[in-house]
C-alpha positions in Angstrom: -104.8 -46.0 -80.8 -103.5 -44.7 -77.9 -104.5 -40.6 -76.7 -101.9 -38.2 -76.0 -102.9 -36.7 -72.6 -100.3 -33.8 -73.0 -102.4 -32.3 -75.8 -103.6 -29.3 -74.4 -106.3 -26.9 -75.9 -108.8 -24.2 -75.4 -111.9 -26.1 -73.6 -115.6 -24.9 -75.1 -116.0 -22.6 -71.6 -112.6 -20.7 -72.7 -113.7 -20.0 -76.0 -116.9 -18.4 -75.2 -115.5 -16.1 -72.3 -112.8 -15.1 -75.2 -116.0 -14.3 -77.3 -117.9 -12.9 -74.7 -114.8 -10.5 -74.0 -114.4 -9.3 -77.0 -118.2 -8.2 -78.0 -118.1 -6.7 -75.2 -114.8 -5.2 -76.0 -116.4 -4.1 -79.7 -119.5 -2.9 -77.9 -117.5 0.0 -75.9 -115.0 0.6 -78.8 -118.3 1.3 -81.1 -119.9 3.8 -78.6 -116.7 5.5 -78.4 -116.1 5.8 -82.0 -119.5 7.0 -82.5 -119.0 9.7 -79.5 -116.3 10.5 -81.6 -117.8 11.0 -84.6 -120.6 12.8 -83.3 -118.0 15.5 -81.3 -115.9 15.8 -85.1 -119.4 16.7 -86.8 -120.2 19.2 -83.7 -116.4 21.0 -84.2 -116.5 20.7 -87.8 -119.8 23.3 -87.6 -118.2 25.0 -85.3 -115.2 25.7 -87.5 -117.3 26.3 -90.7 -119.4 29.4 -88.8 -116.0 30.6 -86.8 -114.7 30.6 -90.8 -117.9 32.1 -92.3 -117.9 34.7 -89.4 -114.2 35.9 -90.7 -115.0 36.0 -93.8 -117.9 38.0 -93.4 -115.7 40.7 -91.1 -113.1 40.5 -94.1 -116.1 41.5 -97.1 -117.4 44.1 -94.6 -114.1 45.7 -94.2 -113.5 45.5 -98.4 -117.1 47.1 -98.8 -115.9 50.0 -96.1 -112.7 50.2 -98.5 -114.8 51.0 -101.6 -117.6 52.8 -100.0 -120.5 50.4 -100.5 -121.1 49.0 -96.7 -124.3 51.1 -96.2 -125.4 51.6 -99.8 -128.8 50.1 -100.3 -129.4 48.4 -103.7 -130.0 50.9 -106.8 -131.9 50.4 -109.7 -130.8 50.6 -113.1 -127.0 51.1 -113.7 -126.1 52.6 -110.3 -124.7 55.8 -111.2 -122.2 53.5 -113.3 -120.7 51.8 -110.3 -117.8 49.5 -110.6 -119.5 47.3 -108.1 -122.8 47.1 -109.3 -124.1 44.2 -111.1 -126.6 45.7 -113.4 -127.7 42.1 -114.1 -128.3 41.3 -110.5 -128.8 44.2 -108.9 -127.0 44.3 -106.4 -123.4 45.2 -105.2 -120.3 42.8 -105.1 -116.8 42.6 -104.2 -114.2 40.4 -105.3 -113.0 37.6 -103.3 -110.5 35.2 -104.8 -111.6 35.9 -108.5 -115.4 35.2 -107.7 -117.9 37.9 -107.5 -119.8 37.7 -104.0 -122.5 39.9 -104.1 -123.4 41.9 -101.0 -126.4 44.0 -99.2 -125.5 46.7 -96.8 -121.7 45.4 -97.0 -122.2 41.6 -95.7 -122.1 38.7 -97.8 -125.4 37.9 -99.6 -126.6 34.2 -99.4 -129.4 33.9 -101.4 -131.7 36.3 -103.2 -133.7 35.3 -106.7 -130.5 34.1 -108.5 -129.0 30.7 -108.6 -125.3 33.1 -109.0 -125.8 34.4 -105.9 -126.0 31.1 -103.9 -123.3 29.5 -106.3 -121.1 32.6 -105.4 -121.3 32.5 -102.0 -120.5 28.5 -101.9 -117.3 29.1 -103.0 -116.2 31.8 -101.2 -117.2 29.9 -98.2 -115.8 26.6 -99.1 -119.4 24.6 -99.6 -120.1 22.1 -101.8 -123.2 20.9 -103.0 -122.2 17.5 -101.9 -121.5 18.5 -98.1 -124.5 21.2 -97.2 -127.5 22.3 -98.1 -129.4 25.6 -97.8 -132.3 26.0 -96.1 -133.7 29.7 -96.2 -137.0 28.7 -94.0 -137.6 31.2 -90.9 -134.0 31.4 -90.7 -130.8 31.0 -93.4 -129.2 27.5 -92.2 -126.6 25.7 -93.8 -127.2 22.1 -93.4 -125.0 19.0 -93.8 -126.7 17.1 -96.4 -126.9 13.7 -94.4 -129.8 15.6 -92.2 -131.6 16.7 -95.7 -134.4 14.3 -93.9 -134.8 16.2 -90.7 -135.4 20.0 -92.1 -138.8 20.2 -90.9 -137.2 19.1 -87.3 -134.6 21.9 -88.1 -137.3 24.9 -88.7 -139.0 23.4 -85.9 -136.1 23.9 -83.3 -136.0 20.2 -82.1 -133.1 19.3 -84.0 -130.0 21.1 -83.5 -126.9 20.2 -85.7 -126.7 23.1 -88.3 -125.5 26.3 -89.2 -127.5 28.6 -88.4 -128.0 32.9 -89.2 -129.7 35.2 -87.3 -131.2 36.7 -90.4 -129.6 40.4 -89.8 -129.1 42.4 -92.9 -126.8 44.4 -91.4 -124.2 42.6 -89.1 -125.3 38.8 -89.6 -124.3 36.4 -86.6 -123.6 32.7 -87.8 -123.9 30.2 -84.9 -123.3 26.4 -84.9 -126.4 24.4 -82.8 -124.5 21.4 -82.2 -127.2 19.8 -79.6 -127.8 16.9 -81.7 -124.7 15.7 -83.7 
């Protein structure tokens, strides 16, 4: 059998400089697409408080409208109010068909019924699946694949939340975006 000398191929050394080249090819794509990913979680927050912070000017003005922005809570029936939730006790206005109850005319996020909460997710546009709340020393709003680090959230050392200054009256919603 005679050998064909004109058969050309790749020798071994070609092949592993290919392969060489190309993990480190995938190495720098990866670290780019997880930059990426981290800088889309980061703007998402920021779009979720910028959206929260609207909405929150919009509920303020309605209350203004009706005359219930400075009204503390009453007891009983509230002088029959049309925005009173005797059941609750508090006031609400109506956003889209869903009541969102209200304390000195912002949004209300939490307060002793599982409504309340419910209510203000879907005003807000948050789902169960996406964010959790955390009312520890301060109201956050947490996406849920960081349910593990909420003691490093109350602590301060871990920053990629929602987070509310806690003012009744004027409440300030800021993304902390340090460690998306």
């Amino acid at each position: 059998m005679k050998l064909n000398k004109n058969h050309q191929g790749f020798t071994l050394i070609e092949l592993v400089i290919v392969i060489i080249i190309l993990g480190i090819l995938s190495v720098t794509a990866t670290s780019k697409f997880l930059s990426l990913s981290s800088e889309a979680q980061a703007s998402s927050l920021q779009a979720i408080a910028g959206s929260i912070a609207s909405m929150n000017r919009i509920v303020h003005a309605k209350t203004q409208m009706i005359g219930i922005a400075d009204k503390d809570d009453c007891s009983s029936d509230c002088n029959g109010h049309p925005n009173w939730d005797i059941n609750i006790g508090h006031y609400f206005v109506d956003v889209s068909g869903t009541r969102l109850f209200v304390l000195k005319g912002y949004p209300l996020t939490n307060g002793g019924f599982p409504i309340i909460e419910e209510n203000y997710r879907i005003v807000m546009g948050l789902t169960d699946d996406d964010f959790i709340f955390n009312s520890g020393s301060k109201f956050s709003i947490i996406p849920t694949k960081f349910t593990n680090k909420i003691s490093e959230i109350e602590a301060g050392t871990f920053k990629c939340h929602i987070e509310n200054s806690n003012l009744i009256s004027d409440p300030v919603y800021s993304a902390l975006t340090d460690n998306c």
